[in-house]
C-alpha atoms as a printed R data frame, in Angstrom:
    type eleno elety resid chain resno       x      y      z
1   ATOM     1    CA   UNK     A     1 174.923 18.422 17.111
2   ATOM     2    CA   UNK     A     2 170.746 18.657 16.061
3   ATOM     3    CA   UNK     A     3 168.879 17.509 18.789
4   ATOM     4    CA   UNK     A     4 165.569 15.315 17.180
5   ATOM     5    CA   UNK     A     5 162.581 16.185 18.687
6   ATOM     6    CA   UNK     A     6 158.646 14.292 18.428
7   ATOM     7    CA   UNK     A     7 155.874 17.226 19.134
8   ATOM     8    CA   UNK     A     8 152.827 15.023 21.062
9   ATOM     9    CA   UNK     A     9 150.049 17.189 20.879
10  ATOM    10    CA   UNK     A    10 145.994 16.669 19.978
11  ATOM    11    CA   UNK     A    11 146.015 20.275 18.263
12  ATOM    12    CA   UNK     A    12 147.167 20.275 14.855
13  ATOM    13    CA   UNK     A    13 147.861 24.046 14.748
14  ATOM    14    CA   UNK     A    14 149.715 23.788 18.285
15  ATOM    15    CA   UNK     A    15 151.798 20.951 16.534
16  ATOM    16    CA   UNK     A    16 152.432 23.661 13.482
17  ATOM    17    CA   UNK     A    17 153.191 26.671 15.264
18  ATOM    18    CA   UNK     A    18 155.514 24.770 17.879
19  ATOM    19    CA   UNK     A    19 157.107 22.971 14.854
20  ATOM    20    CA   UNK     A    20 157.939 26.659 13.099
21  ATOM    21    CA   UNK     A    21 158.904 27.855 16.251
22  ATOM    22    CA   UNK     A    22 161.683 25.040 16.939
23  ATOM    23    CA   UNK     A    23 162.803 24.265 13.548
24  ATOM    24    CA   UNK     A    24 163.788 27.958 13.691
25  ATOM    25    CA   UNK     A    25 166.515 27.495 15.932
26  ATOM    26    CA   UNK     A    26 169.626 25.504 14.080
27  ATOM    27    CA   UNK     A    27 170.728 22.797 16.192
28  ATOM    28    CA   UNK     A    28 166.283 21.451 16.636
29  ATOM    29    CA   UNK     A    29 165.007 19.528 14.572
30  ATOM    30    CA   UNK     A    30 161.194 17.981 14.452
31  ATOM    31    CA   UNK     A    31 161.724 14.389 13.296
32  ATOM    32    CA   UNK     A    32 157.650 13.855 14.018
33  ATOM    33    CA   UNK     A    33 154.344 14.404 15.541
34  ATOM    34    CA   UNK     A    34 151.385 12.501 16.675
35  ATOM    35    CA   UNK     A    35 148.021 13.590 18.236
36  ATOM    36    CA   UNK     A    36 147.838 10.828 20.803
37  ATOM    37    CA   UNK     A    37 149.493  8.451 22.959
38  ATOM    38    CA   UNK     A    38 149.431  5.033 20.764
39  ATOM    39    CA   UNK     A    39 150.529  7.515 17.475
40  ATOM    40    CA   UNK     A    40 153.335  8.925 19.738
41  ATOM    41    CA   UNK     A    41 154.679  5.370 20.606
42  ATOM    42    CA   UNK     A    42 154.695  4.318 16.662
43  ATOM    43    CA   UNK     A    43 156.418  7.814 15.949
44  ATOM    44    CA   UNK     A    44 159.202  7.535 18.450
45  ATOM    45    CA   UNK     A    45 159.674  3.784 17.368
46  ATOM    46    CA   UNK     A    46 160.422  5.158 13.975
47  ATOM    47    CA   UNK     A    47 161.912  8.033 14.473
48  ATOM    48    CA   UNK     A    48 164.095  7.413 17.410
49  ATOM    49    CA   UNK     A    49 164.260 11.298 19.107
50  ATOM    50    CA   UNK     A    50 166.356 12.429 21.908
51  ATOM    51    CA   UNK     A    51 163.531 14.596 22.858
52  ATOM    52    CA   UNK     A    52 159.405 14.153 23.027
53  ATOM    53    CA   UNK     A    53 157.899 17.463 23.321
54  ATOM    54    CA   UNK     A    54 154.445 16.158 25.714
55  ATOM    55    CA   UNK     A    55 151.260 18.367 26.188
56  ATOM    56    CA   UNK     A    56 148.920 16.715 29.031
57  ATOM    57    CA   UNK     A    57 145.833 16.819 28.008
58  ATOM    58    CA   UNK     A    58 145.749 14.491 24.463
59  ATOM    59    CA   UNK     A    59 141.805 14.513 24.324
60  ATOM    60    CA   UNK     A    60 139.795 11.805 25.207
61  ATOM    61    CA   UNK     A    61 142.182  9.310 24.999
62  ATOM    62    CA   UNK     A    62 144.879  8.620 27.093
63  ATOM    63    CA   UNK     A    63 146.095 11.551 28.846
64  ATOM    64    CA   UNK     A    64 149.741 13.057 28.678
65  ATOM    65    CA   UNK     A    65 150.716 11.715 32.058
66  ATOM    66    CA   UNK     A    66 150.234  7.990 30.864
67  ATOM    67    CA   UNK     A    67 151.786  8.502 27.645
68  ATOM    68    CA   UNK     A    68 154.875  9.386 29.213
69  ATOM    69    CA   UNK     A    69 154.883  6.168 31.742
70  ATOM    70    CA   UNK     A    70 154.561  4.074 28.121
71  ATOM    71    CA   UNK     A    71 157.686  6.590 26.172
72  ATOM    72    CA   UNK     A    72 160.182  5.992 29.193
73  ATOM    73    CA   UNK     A    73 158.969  2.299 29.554
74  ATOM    74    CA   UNK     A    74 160.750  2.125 25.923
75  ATOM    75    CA   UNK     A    75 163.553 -0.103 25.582
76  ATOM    76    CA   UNK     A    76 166.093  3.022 24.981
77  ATOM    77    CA   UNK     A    77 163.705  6.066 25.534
78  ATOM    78    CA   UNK     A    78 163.610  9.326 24.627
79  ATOM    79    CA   UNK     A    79 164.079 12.538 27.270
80  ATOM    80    CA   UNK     A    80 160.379 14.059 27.881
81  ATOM    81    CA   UNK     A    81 159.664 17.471 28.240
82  ATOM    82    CA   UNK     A    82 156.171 17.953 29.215
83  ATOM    83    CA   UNK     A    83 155.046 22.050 27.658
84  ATOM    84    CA   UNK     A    84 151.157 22.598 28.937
85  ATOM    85    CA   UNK     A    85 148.974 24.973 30.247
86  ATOM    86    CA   UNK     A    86 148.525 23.804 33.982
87  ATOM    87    CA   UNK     A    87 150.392 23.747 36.387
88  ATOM    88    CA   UNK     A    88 148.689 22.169 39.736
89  ATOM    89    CA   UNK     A    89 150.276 20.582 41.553
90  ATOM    90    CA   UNK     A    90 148.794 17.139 40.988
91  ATOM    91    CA   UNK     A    91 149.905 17.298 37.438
92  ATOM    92    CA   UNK     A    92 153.494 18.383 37.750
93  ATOM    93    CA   UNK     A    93 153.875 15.538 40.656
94  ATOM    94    CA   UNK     A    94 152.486 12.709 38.107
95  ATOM    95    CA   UNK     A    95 154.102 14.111 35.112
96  ATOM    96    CA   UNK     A    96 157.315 13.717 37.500
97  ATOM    97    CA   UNK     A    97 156.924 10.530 38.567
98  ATOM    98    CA   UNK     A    98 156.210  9.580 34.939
99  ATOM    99    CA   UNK     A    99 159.259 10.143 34.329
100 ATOM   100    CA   UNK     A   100 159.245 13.777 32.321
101 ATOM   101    CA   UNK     A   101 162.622 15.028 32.775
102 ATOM   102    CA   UNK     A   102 160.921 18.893 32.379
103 ATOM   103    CA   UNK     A   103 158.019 20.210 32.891
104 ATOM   104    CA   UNK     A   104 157.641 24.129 30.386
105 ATOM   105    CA   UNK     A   105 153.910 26.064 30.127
106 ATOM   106    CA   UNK     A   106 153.314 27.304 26.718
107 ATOM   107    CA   UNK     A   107 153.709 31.056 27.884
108 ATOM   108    CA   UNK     A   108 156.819 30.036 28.363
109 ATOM   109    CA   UNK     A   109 159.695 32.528 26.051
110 ATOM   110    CA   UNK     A   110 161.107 30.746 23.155
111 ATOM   111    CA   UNK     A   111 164.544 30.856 24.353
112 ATOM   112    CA   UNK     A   112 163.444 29.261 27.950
113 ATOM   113    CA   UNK     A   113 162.107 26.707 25.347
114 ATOM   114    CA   UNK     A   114 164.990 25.896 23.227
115 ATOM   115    CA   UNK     A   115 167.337 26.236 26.753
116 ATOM   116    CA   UNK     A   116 164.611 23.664 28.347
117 ATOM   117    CA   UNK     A   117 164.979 20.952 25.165
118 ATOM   118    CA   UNK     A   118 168.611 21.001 25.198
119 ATOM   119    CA   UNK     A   119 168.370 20.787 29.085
120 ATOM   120    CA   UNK     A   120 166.347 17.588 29.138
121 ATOM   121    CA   UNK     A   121 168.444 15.936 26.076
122 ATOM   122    CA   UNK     A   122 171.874 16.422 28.641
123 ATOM   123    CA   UNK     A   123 169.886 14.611 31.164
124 ATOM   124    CA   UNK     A   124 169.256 17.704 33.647
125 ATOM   125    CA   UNK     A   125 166.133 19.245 34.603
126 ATOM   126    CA   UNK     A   126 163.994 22.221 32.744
127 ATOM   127    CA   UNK     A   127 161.094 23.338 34.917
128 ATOM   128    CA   UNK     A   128 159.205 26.610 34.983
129 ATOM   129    CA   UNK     A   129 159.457 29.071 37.919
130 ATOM   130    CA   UNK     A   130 156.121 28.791 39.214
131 ATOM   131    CA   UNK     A   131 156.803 24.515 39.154
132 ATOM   132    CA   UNK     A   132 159.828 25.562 41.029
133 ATOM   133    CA   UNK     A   133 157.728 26.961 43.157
134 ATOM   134    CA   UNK     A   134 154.841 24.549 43.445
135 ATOM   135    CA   UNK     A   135 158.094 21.625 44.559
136 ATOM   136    CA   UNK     A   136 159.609 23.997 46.559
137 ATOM   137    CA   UNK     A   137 155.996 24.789 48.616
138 ATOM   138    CA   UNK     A   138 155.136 21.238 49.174
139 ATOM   139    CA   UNK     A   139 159.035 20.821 50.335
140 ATOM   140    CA   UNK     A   140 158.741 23.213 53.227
141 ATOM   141    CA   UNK     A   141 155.306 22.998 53.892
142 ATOM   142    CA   UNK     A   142 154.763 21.905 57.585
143 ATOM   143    CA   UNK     A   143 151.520 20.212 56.831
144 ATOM   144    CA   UNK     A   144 150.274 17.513 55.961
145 ATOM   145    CA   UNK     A   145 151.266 16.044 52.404
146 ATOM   146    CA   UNK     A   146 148.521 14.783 50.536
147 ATOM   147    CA   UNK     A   147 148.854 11.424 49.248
148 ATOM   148    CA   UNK     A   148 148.553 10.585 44.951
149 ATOM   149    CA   UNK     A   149 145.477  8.082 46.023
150 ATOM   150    CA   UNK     A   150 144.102 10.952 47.605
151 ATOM   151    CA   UNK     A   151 144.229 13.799 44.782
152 ATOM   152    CA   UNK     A   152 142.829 10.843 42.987
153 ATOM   153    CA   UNK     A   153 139.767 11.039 45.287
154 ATOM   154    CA   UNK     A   154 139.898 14.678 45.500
155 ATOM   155    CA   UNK     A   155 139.563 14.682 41.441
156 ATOM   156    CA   UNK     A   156 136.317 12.237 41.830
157 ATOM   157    CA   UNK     A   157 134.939 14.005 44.180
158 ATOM   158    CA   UNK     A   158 134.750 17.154 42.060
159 ATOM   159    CA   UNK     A   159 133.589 15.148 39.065
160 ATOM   160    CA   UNK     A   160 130.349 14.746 41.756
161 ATOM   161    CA   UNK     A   161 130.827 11.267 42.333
162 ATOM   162    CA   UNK     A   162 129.153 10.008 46.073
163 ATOM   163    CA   UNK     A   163 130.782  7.398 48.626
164 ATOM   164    CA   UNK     A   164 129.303  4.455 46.702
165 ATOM   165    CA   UNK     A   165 130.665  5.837 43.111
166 ATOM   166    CA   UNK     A   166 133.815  6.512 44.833
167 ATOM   167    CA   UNK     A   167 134.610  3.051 46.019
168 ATOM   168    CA   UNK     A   168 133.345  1.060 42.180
169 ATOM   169    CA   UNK     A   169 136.195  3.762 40.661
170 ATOM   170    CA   UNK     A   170 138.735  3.184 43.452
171 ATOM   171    CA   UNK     A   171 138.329 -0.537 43.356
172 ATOM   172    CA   UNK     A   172 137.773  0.223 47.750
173 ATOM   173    CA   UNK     A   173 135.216 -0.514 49.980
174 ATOM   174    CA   UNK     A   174 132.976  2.359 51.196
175 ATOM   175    CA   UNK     A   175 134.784  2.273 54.684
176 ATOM   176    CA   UNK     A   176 137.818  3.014 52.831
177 ATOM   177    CA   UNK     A   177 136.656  5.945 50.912
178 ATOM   178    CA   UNK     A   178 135.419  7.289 54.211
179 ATOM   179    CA   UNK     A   179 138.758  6.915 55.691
180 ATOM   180    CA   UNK     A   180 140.332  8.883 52.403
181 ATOM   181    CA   UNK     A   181 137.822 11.532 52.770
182 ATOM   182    CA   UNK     A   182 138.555 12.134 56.579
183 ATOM   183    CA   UNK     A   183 142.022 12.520 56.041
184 ATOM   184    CA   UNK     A   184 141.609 14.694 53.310
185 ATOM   185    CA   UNK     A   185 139.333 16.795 55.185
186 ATOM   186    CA   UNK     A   186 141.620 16.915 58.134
187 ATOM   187    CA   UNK     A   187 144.301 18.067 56.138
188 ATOM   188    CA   UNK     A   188 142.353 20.593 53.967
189 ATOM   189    CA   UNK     A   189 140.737 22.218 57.141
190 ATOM   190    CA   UNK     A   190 137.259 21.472 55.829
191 ATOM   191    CA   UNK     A   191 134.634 19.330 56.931
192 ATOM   192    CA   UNK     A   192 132.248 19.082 53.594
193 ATOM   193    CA   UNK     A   193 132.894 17.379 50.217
194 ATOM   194    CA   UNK     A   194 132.011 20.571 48.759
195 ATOM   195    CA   UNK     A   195 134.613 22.664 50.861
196 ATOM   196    CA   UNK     A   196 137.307 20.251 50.369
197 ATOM   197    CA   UNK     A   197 137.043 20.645 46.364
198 ATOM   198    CA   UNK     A   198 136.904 24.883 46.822
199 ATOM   199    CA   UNK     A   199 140.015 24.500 48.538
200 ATOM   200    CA   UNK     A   200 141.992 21.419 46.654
201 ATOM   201    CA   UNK     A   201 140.986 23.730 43.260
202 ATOM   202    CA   UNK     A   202 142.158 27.223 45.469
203 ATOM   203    CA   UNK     A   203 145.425 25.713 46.483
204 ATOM   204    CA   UNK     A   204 145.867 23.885 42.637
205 ATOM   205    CA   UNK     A   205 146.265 20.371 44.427
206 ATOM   206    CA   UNK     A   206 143.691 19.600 41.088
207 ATOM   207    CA   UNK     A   207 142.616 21.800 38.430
208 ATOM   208    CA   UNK     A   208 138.900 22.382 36.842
């Protein structure tokens, strides 16, 4: 059986080495590509793939994450295997919950690759060892988790947004944000904005 796979990608010469690459094993076959979320969705309409091949970062558009909510929100939708270059923790949690059934970096061996797509298209999991190991830290970790709202604050903050910025993007009030940042202090061991970014990058809760 040839599995059909999409490549989503916004680097045309990604999209043509990963499409040698696959189409050089004989049971994968790329069906399509697109460079962005909203060409992805018209692709996979048409094409119908058992597997989307998903980078993360899709330029200035929507992001890889998003695109993934809108692929399994199909009516019959395709396995996705997300294949990117980071691997903090924040993104492999939200490409989870997405719904990706994988999650591969692209140092990954082209036989982890091919193993990974055929993976994903039986409905199991393919994930890296060092994702393995990112789900299996947070698992055992005795302290505190930190919550998706605030990753999404920690991300702000390092974009240099203050208390007042904070709240407009959150849709919060400033008390709120305030009660966010103590937390995320608390749990970071910190007790500065600026500390609480060092460490959220050091431990690759977000990535910059």
């Amino acid at each position: 059986m040839t599995l059909r796979l999409v490549l989503v990608d916004d680097h045309p010469v990604v999209r043509a080495g990963l499409r040698a690459l696959i189409e050089s094993s004989d049971d994968l076959q790329v069906v399509g590509e697109a460079g962005d979320a909203a060409a992805a969705l018209a692709v996979i309409a048409e094409t119908g793939p058992d597997v989307v091949l998903m980078d993360l970062s899709l330029g200035d558009g929507v992001g890889g994450i998003e695109a993934t909510k809108r692929v399994k929100a199909l009516p019959e939708p395709p396995a996705v295997l997300v294949l990117t270059t980071y691997d903090t923790e924040s993104d492999i949690l939200r490409a989870l919950d997405a719904g990706a059934a994988g999650y591969l970096l692209k140092d990954v061996p082209p036989h982890d690759l091919f193993a990974g797509i055929r993976s994903v298209a039986r409905g199991e999991p393919a994930l890296a060892p060092s994702v393995t190991g990112v789900l299996m830290r947070r698992a055992s970790s005795p302290e505190p988790r930190m919550t998706e709202r605030e990753v999404e604050v920690l991300e702000l903050l390092a974009d240099g947004l203050g208390n007042r910025e904070l709240a407009r993007a959150l849709f919060v009030s400033e008390a709120t944000v305030k009660s966010h940042l103590s937390h995320i202090y608390t749990k970071l061991a910190v007790d500065t904005r600026a500390g609480a970014v060092a460490a959220a990058i050091e431990q690759r809760i977000i990535r910059r």
